[in-house]
OpenMM code with the backbone's topology and positions (N, CA, C; nanometers):
from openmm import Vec3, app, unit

residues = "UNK UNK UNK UNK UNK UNK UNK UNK UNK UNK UNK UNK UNK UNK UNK UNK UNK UNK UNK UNK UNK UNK UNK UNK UNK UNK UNK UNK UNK UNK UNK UNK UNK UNK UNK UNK UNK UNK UNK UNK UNK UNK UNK UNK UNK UNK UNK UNK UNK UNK UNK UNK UNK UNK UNK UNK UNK UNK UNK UNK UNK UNK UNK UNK UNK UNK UNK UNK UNK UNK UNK UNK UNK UNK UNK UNK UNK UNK UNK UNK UNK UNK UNK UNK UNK UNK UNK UNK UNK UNK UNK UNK UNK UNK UNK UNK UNK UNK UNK UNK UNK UNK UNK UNK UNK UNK UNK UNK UNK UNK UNK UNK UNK UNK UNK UNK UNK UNK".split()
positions = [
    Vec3(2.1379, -2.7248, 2.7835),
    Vec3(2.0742, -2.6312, 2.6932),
    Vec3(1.9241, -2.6343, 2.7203),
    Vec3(1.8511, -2.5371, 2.7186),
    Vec3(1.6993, -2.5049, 2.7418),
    Vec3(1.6565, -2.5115, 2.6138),
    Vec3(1.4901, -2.5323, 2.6093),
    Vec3(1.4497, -2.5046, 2.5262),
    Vec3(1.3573, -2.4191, 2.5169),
    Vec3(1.3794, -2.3466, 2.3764),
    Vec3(1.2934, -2.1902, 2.3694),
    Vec3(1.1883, -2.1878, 2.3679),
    Vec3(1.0744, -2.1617, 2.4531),
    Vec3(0.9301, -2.1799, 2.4201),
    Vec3(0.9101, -2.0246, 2.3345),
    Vec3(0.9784, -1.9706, 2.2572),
    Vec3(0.9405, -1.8985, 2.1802),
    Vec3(0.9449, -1.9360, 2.0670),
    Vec3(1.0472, -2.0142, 1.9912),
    Vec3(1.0513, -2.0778, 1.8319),
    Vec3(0.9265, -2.1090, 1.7735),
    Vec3(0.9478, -2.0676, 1.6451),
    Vec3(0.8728, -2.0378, 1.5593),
    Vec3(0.7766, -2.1838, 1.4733),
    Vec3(0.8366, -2.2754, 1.5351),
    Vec3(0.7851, -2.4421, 1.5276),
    Vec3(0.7164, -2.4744, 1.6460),
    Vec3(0.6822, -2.3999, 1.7437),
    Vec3(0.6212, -2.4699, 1.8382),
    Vec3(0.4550, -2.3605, 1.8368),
    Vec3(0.3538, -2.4538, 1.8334),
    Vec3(0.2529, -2.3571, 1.8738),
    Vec3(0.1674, -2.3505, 1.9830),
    Vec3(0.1686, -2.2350, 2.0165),
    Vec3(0.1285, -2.2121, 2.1962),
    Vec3(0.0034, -2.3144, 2.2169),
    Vec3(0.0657, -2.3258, 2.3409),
    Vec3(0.0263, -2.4496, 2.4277),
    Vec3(-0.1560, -2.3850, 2.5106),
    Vec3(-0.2306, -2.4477, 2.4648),
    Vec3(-0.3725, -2.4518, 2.5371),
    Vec3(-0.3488, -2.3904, 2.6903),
    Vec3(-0.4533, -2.3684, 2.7299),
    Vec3(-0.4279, -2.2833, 2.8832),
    Vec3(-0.5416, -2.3153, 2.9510),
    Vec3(-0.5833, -2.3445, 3.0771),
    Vec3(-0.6685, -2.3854, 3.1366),
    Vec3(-0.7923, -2.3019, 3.1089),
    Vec3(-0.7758, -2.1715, 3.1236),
    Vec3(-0.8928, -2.0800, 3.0455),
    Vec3(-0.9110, -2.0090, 2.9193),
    Vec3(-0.8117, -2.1406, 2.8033),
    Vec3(-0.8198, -2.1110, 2.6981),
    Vec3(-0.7144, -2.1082, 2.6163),
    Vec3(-0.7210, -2.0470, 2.4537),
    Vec3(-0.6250, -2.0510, 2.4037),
    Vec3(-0.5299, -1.9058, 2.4348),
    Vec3(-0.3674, -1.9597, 2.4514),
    Vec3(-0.2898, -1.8420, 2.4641),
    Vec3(-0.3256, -1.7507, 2.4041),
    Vec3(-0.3111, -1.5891, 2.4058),
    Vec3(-0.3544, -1.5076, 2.3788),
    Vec3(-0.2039, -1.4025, 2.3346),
    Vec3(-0.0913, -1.4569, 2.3711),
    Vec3(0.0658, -1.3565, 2.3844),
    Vec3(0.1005, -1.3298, 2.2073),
    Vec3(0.0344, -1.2583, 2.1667),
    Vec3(0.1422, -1.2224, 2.0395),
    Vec3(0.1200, -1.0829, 2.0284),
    Vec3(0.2142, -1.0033, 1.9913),
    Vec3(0.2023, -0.8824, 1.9482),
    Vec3(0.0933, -0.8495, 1.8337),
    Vec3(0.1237, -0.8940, 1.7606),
    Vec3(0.0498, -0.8582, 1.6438),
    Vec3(-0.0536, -0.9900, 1.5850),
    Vec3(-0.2534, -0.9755, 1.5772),
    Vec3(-0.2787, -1.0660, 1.5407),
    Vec3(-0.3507, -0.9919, 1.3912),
    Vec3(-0.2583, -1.1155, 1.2709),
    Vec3(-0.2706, -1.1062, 1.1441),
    Vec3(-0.3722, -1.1455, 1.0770),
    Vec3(-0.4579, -1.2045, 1.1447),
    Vec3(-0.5737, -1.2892, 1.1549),
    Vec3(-0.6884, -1.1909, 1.1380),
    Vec3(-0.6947, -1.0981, 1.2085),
    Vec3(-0.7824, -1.0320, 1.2753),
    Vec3(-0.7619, -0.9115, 1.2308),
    Vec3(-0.6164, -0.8341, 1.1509),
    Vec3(-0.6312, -0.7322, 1.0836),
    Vec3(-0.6803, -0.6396, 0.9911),
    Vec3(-0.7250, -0.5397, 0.9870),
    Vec3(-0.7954, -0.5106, 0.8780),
    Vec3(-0.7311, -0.4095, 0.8121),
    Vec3(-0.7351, -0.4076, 0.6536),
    Vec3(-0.6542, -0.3014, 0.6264),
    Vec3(-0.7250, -0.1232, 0.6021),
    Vec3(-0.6888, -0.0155, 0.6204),
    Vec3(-0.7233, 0.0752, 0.6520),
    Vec3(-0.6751, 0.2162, 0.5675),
    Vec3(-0.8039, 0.2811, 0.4651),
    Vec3(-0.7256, 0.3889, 0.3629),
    Vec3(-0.6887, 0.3376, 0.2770),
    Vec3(-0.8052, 0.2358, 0.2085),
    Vec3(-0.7099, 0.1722, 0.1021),
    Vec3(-0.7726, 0.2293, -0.0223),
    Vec3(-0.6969, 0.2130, -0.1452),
    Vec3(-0.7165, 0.3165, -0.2641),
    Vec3(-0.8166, 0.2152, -0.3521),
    Vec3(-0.8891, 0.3244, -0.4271),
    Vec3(-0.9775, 0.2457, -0.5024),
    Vec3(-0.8834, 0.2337, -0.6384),
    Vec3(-0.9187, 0.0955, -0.7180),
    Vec3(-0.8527, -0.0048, -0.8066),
    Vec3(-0.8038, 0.1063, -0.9478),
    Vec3(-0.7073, 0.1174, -0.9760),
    Vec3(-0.6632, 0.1575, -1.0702),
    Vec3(-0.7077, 0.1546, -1.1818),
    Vec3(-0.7937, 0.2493, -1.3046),
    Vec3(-0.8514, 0.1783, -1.4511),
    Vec3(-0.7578, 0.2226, -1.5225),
    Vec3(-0.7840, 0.1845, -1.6383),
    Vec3(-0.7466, 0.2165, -1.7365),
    Vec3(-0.8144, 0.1907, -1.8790),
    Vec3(-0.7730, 0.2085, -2.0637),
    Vec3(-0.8611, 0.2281, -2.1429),
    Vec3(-0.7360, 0.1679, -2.2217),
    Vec3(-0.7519, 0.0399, -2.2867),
    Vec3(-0.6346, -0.0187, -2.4124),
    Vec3(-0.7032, -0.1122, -2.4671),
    Vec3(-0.7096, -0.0645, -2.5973),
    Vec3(-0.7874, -0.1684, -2.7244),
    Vec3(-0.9580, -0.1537, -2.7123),
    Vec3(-0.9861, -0.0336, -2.6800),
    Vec3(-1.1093, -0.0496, -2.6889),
    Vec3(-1.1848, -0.1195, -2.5361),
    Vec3(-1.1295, -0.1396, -2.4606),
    Vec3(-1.1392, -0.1802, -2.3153),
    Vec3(-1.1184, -0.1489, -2.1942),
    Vec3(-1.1966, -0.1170, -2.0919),
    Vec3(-1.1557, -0.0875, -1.9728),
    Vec3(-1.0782, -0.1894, -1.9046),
    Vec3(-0.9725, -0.1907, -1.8744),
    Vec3(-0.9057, -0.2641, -1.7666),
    Vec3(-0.9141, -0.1978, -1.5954),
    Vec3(-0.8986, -0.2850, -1.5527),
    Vec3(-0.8822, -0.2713, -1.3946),
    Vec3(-0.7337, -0.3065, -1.3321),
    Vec3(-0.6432, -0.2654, -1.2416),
    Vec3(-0.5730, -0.3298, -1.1902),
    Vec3(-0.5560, -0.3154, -1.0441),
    Vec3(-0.5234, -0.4002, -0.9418),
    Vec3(-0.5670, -0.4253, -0.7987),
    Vec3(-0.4243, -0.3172, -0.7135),
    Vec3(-0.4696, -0.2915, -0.6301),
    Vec3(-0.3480, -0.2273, -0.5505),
    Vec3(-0.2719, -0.3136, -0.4821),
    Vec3(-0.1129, -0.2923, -0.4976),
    Vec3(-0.0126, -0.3446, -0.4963),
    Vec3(-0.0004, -0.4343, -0.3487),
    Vec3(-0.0400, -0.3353, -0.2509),
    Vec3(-0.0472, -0.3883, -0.0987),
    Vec3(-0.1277, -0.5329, -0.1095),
    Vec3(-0.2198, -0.5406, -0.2098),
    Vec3(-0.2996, -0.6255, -0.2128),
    Vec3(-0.2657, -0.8138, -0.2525),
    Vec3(-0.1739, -0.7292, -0.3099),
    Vec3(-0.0690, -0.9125, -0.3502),
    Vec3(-0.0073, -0.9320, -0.2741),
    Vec3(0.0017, -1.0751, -0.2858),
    Vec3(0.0784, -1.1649, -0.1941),
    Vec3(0.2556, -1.0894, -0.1545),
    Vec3(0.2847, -1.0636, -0.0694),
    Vec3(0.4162, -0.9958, -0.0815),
    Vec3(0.5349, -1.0870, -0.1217),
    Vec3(0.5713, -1.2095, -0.1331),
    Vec3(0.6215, -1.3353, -0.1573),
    Vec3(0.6787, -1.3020, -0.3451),
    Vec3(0.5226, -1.3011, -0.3956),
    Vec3(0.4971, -1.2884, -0.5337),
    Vec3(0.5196, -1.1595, -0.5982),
    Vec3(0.5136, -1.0760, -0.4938),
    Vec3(0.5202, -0.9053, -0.5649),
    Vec3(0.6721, -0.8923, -0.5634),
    Vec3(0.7751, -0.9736, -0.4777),
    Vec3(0.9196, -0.9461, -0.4969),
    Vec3(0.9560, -0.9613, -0.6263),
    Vec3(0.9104, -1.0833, -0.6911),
    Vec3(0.9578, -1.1891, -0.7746),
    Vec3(0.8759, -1.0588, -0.9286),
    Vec3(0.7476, -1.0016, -0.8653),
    Vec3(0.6963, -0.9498, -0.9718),
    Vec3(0.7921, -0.8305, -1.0317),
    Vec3(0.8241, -0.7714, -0.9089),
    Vec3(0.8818, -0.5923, -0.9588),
    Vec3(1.0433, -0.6619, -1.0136),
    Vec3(1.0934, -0.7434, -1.0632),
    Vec3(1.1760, -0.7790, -1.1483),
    Vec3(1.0811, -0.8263, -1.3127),
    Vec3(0.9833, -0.8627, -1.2721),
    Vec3(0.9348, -0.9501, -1.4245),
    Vec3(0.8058, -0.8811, -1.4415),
    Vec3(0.8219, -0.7369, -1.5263),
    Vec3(0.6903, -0.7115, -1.6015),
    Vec3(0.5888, -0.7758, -1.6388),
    Vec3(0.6250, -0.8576, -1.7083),
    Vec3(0.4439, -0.9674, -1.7743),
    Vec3(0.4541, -1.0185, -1.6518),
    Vec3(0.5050, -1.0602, -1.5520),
    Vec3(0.4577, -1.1460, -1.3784),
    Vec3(0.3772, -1.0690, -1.3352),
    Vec3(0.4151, -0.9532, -1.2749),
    Vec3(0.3691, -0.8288, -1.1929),
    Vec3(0.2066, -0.7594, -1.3032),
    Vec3(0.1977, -0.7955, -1.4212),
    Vec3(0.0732, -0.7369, -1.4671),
    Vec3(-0.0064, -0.8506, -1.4863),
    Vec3(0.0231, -0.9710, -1.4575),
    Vec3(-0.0697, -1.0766, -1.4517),
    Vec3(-0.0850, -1.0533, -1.3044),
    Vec3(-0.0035, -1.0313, -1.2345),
    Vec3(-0.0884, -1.0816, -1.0578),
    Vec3(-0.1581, -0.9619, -1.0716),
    Vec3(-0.1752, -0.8155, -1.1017),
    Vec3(-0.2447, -0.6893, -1.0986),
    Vec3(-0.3429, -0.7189, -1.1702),
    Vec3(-0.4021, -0.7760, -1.2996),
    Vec3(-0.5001, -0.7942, -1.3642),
    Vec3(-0.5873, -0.9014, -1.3012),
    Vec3(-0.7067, -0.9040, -1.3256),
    Vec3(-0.7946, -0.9622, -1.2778),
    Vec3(-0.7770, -1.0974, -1.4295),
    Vec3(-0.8103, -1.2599, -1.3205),
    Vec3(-0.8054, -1.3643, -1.4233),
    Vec3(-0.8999, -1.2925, -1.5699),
    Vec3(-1.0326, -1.2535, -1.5587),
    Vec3(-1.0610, -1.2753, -1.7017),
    Vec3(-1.0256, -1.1713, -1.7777),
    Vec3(-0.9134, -1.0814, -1.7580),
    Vec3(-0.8577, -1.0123, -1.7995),
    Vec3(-0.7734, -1.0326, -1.9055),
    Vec3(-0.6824, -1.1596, -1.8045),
    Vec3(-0.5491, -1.1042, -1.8722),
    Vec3(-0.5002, -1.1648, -2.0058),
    Vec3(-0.5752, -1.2665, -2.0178),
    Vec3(-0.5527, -1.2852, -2.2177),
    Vec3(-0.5924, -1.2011, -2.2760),
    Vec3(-0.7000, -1.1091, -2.2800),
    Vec3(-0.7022, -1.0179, -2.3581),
    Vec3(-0.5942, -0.9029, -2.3607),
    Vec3(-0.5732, -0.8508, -2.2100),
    Vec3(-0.4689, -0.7373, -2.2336),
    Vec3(-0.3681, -0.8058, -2.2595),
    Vec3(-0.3046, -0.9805, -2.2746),
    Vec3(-0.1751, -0.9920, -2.3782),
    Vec3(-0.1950, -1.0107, -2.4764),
    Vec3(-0.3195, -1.0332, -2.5101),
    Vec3(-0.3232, -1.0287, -2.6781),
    Vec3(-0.3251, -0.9048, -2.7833),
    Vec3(-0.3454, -0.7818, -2.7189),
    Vec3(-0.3177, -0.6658, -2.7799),
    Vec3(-0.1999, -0.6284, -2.7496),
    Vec3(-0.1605, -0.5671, -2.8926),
    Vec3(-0.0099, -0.4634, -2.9168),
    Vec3(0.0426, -0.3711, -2.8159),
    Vec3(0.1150, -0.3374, -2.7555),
    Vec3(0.1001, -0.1924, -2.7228),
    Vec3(0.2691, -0.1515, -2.6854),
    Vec3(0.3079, -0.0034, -2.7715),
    Vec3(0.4280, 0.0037, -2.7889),
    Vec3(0.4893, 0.0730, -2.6458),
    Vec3(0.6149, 0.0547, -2.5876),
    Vec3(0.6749, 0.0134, -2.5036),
    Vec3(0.6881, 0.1542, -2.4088),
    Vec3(0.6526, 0.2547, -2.5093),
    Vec3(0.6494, 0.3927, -2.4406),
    Vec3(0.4612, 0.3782, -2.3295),
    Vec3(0.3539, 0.3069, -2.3887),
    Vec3(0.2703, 0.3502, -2.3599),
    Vec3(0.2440, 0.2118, -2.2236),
    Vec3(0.3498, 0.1088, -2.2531),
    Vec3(0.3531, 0.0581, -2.0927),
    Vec3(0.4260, 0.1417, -2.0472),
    Vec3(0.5324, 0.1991, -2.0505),
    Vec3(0.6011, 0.2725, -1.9326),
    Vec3(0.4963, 0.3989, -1.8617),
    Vec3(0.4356, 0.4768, -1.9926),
    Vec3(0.3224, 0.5622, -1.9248),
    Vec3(0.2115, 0.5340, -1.8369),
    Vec3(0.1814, 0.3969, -1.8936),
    Vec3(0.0746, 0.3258, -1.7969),
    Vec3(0.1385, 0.2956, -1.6510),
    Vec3(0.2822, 0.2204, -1.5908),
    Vec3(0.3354, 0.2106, -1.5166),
    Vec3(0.3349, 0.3053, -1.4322),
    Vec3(0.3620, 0.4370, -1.5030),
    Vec3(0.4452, 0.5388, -1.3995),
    Vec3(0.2905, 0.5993, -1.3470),
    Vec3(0.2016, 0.5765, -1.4501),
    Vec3(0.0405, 0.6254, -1.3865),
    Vec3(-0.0102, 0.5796, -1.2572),
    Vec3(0.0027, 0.3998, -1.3135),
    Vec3(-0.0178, 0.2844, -1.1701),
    Vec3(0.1033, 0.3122, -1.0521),
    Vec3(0.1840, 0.3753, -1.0839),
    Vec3(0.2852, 0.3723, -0.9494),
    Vec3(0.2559, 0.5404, -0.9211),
    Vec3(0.1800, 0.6553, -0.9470),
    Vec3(0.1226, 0.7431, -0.9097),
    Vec3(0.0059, 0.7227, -0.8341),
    Vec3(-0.0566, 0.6707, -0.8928),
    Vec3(-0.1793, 0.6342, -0.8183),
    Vec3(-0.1802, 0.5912, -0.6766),
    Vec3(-0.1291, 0.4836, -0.6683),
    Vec3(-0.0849, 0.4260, -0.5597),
    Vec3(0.0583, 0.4552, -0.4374),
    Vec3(0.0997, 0.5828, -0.5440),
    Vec3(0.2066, 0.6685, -0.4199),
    Vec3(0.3235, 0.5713, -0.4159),
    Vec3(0.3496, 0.4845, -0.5142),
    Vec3(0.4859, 0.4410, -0.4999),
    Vec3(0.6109, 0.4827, -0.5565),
    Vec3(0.7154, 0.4644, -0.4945),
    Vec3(0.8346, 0.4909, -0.5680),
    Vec3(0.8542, 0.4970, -0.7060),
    Vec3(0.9177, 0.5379, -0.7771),
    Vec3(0.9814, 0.5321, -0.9377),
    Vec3(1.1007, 0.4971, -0.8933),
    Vec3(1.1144, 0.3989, -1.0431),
    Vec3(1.2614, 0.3499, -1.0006),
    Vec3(1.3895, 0.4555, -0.9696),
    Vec3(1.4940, 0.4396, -0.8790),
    Vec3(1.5656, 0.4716, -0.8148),
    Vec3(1.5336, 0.6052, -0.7459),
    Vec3(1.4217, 0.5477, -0.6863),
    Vec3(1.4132, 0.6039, -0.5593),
    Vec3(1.3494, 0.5565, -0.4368),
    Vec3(1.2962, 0.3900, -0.4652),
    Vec3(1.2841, 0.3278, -0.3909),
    Vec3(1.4110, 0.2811, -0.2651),
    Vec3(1.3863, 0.2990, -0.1583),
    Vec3(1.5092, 0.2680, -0.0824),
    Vec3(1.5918, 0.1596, -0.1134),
    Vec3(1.7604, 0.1974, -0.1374),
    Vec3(1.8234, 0.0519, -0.1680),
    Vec3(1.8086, 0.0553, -0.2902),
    Vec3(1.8098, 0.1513, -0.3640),
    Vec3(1.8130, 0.1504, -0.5073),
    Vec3(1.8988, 0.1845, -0.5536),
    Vec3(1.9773, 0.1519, -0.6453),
    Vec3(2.0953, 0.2041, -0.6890),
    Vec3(2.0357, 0.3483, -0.7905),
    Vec3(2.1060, 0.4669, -0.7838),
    Vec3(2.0814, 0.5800, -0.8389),
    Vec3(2.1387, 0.6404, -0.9169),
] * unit.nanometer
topology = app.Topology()
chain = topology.addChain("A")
for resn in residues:
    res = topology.addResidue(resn, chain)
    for name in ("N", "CA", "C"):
        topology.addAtom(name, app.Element.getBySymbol(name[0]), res)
């Protein structure tokens, strides 16, 4: 049996004129491009801000778009977000706020994200 000098545990090996250079894509060095300015909004007498979605960790945004209060804590900025949970707000005027933040940012509504049940 050989071994793969491609696996994902080994990291490229130094080169006489330097460090390897072979990857398709360097993540390092990317920049992102057309990106939307931050979402506001106006609840309790307050401007809120919330960050664009591309912008979270993608790991954390899976786990978020199941758990509402998850997904509006990683979108709110830290000195935010005790205040926007400490105010009321009835369940129609998060869904309006939602479907605003997922306009804004050109995303799907539910079931119509691919792989959605419909």
């Amino acid at each position: 049996m050989t071994t793969d000098d491609r696996s994902p545990d080994r990291l490229p090996e130094e080169r006489p004129d330097g460090p390897r250079t072979d990857v398709a894509l360097d993540l390092d060095t990317l920049e992102r491009e057309g990106a939307k300015d931050p979402f506001t909004f106006r609840h309790g007498g307050k401007r809120f801000m919330m960050s664009d979605p591309q912008e979270i960790d993608w790991q954390k945004l899976l786990v978020a778009l199941r758990d509402p209060v998850f997904f509006m804590t990683l979108a709110l900025p830290a000195d935010d977000r005790e205040e926007f949970f400490s105010l009321d707000m009835p369940s129609w005027k998060m869904n309006r706020l939602v479907k605003a933040y997922s306009e804004h940012y050109g995303l799907p509504s539910p079931g119509e994200a691919a792989g959605s049940p419909s």
